[in-house]
C-alpha positions in Angstrom: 83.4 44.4 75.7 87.3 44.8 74.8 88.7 42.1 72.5 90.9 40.8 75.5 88.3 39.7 77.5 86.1 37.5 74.7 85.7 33.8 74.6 85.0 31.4 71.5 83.7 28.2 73.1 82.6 24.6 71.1 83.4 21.5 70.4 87.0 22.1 69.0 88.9 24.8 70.7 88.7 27.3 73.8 90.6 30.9 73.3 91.3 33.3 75.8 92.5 36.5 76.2 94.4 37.8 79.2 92.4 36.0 81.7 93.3 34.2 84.5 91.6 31.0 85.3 92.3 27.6 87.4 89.1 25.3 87.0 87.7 22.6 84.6 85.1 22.7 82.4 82.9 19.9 80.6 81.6 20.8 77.2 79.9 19.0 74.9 82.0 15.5 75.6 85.3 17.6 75.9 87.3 18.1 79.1 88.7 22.1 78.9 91.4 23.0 81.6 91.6 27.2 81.5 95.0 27.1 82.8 96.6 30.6 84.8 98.1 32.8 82.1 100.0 35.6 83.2 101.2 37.1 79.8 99.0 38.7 77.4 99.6 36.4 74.1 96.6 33.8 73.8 96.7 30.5 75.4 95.4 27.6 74.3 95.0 24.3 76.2 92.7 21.5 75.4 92.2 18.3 76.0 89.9 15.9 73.8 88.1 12.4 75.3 85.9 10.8 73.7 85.2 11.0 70.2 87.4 13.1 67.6 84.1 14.5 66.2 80.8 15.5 66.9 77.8 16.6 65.3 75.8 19.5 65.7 72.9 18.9 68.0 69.7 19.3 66.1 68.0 20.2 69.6 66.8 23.8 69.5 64.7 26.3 68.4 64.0 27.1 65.0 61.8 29.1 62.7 59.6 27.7 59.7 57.6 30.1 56.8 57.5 31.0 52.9 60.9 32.8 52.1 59.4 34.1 48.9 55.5 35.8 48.6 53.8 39.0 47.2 53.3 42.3 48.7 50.4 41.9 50.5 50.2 38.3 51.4 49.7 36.9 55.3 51.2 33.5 56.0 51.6 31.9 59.2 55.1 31.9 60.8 56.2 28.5 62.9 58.1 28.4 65.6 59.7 25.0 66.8 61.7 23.3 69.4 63.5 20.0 70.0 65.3 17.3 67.7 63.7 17.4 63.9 63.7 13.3 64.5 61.4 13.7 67.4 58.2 16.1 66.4 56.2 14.7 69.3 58.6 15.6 72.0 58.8 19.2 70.7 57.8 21.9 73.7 58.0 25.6 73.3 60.9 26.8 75.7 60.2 30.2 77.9 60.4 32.4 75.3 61.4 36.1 75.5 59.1 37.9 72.6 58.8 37.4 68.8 58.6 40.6 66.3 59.4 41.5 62.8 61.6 43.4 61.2 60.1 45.5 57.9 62.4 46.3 54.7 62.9 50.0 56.6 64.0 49.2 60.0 60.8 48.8 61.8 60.6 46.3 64.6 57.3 45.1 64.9 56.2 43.2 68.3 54.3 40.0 66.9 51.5 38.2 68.4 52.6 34.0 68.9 49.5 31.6 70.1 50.9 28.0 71.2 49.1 25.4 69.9 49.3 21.4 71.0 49.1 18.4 69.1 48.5 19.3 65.8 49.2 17.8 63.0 51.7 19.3 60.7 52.7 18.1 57.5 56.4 16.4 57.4 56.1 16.0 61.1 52.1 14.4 61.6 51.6 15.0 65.2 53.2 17.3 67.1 54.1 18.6 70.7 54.2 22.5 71.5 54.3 24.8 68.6 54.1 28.7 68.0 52.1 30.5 65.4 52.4 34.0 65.0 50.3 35.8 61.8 52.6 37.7 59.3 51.5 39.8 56.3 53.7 41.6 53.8 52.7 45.1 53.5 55.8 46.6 51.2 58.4 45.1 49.3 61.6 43.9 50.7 63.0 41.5 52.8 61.3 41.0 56.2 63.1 39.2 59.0 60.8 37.4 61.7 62.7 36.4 64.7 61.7 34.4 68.2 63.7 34.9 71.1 64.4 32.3 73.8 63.8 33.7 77.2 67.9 33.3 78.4 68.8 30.0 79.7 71.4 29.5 82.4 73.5 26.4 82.9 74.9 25.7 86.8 77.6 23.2 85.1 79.7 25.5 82.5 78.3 28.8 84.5 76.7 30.2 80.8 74.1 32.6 80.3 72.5 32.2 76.5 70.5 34.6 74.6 69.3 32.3 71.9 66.8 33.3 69.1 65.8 32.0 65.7 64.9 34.1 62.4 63.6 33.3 59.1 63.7 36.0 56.4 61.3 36.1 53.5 61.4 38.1 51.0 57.8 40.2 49.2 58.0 41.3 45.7 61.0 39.5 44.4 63.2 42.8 44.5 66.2 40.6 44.2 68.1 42.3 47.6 70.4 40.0 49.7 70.3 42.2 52.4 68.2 42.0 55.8 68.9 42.9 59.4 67.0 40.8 62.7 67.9 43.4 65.3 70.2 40.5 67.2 73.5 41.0 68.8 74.8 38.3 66.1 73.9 39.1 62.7 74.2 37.1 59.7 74.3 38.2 56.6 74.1 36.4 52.6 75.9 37.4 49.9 72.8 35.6 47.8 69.3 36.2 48.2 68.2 33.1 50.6 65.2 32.6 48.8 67.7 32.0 45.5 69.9 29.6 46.9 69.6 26.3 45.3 71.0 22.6 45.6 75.2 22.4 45.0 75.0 26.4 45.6 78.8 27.7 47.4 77.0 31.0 49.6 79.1 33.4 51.4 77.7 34.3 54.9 79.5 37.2 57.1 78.8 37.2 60.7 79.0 40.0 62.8 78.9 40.8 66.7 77.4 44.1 68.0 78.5 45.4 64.4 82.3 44.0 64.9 84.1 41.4 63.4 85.1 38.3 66.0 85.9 35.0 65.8 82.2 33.3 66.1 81.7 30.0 65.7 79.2 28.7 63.0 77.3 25.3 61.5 75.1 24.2 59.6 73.0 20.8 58.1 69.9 19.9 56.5 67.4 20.5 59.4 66.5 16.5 59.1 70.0 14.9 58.7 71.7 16.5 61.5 75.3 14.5 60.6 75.9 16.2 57.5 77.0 19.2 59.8 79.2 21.9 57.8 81.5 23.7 61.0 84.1 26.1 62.0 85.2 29.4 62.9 85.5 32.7 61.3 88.5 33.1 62.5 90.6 36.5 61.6 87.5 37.3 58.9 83.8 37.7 59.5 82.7 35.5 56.3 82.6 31.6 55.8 81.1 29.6 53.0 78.2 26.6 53.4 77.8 24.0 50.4 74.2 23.4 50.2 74.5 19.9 49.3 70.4 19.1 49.4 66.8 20.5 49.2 65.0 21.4 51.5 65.1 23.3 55.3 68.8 24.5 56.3 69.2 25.3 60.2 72.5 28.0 60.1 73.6 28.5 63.4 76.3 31.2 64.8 77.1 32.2 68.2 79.6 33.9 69.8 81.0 34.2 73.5 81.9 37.1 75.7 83.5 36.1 78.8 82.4 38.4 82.1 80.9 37.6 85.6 78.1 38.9 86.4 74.5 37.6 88.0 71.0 36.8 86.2 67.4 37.1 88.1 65.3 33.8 86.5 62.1 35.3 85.3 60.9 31.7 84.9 61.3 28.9 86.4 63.4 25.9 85.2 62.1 22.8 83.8 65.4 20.9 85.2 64.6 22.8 89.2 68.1 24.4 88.7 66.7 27.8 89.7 63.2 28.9 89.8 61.8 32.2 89.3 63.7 35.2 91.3 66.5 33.4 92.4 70.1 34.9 91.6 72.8 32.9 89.6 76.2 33.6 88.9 77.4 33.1 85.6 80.6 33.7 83.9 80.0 33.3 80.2 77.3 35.3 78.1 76.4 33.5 74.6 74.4 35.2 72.1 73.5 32.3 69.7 71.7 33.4 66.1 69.7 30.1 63.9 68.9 30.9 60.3 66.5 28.8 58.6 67.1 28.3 54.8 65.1 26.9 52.5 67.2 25.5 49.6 65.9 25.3 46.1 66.3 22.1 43.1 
């Protein structure tokens, strides 16, 4: 997709490229008039109601596991969704597939059973959660990622492709590297499994391999206000100040603007569409959540 024709869409700012547009949108509590532009520098118009900031919303899927085993080992990867606050109203979403990625490349389709109303420890009883089996064959970093099946909204006209990933790491080889096979990548400077409490980490962010401007956040997965945000603006890299223990939830996404239509292969839990039926939709997102465990 050219660079003219790309969108960054959130909370704080809208930015097109040479497109022409005469409609409202509502976004997250924001009122966004795309107004006609007929030159080819960037226009920018926005107009904010409500309150001047926002927190990230906690409500999504996210990925749970040991960052940090030997070669060899089987654990059990977790696969959530809903608000941290709320572990009895978490529901599995359609999802797409789950698979991991070995230290040399190798996507591996994984296996996730669903289990209901278990009781996990830090959330007692739960709703809907997946459980796929992992083992560590070689050293390295392994990335284990769950896809969303792509959700469609009739209100902004978005289609998402949202997944989470958790990367642990067998052996201790000390590497900072790992790829998830997504269109956004995210990368560390710092081993994750090394990152401790007051730690300043470089991430980079990357689209299809390209720097953009994506939008990123991140908070403690169970105090949702302390929400660290922004843009990458004219570099790929930003910097998170891990300010407490325990599970991170790092999200980036990034927006490509293009019309085009999507065949539900489910149907939606809201009866917006149901299985077959063809939607328009202006606005691909490809949304990336890292989970980080942060050391004392």
């Amino acid at each position: 997709m050219p660079a003219d024709q790309s969108l960054v869409l959130n909370s704080e700012m809208i930015i097109l490229h040479n497109m022409k547009y005469q409609k409202i949108l509502i976004h997250d509590n924001i009122t966004i008039f795309q107004v006609i532009n007929t030159k080819t520098e960037l226009v920018l118009f926005l107009l904010l109601i409500g309150a001047a900031t926002m927190n990230a919303s906690a409500h999504g899927i996210w990925v749970e596991l040991e960052d940090l085993v030997d070669v060899g080992d089987s654990q059990d990867a977790y696969v959530f969704y809903g608000h941290a606050n709320n572990p009895a109203g978490f529901a599995l979403p359609a999802m797409n597939q789950t698979y991991l990625m070995t230290p040399d490349g190798e996507k591996i389709t994984t296996k996730m059973d669903e289990e209901v109303g278990n009781w996990f420890v830090g959330y007692g009883f739960v709703g809907d959660v997946g459980i796929s089996p992992l083992t560590a064959f070689w050293p390295g970093n392994y990335v284990y990622v769950a896809q969303r099946a792509p959700s469609y909204s009739n209100t902004t006209y978005r289609l998402t492709y949202g997944a989470a990933e958790a990367v642990f790491n067998a052996g201790n080889d000390s590497s900072s590297s790992f790829e998830s096979g997504l269109p956004v990548e995210i990368a560390s400077e710092k081993p994750l499994y090394q990152i401790k409490n007051k730690d300043n980490v470089t991430f980079t962010v990357k689209y299809n391999d390209q720097q953009v401007n994506a939008s990123y956040s991140a908070f403690p997965q169970m105090a949702e206000t302390k929400v660290q945000k922004g843009f990458t603006g004219d570099k790929d890299s930003f910097v998170i100040n891990f300010n407490q223990t325990g599970l991170w939830l790092l999200t980036c996404y990034y927006d490509v603007l293009g019309d085009g239509n999507w065949t539900a292969t489910y149907d939606s839990s809201s009866k917006v569409f149901k299985t077959g039926d063809v939607v328009p939709y202006n606005t691909t997102r490809y949304s990336t959540v890292l989970s980080v465990w942060v050391r004392k």
